[in-house]
N, C-alpha and C positions, 0 to 999 in steps of 0.2 A: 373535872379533867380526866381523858382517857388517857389509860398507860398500854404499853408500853410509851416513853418520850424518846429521843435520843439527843445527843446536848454533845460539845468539846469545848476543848479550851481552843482560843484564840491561834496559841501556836501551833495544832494540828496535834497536838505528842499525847493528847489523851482524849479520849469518845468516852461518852457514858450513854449506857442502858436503864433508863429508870421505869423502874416495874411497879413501884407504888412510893408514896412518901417518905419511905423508910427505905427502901431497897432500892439496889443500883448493881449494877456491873461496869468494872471501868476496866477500858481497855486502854494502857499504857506502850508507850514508846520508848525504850531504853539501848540506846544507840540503832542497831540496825531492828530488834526482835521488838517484838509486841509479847505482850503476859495483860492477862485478865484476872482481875481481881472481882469476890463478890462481897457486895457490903450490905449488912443487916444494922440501922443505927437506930438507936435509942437517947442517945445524949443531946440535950439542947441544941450544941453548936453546930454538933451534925447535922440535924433535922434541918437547923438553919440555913445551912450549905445546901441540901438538897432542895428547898423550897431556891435558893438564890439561884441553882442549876434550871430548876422547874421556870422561873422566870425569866431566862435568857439573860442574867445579870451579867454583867462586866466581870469574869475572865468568858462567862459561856456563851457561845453560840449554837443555836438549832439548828442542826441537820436531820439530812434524811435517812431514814432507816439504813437504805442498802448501803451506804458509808458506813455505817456502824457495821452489818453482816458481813460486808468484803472481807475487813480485816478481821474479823472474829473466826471466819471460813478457814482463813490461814495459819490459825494456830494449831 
């Protein structure tokens, strides 16, 4: 699989950046502002989540890059 991926939840309020297995940026929606978070994970259940991310599981859906860059541009 090539990385970078980009992925959100269903309800639009959070986009992630996944740069390898382990690593991600999520960019969140808390009322009107966005904030970006980076994650390095090591813990089973994590790794788990981001493999569920990687597969387009049920909360996540694939998008396209510039969806992800728009809102990352504006912080």
């Amino acid at each position: 699989m090539e990385f970078p991926q980009f992925r959100k939840l269903e309800n639009g309020r959070s986009l992630y950046k996944i740069t390898s297995a382990n690593q991600f940026t999520e960019l969140q929606q808390i009322g009107s502002k966005w904030f970006a978070y980076q994650f390095e994970v090591d813990q089973f259940p994590d790794l788990m989540r981001v493999q569920e991310m990687l597969q387009g599981s049920h909360p996540f859906v694939r998008v396209q890059k510039d969806e992800f860059e728009i809102i990352y541009s504006r912080l």
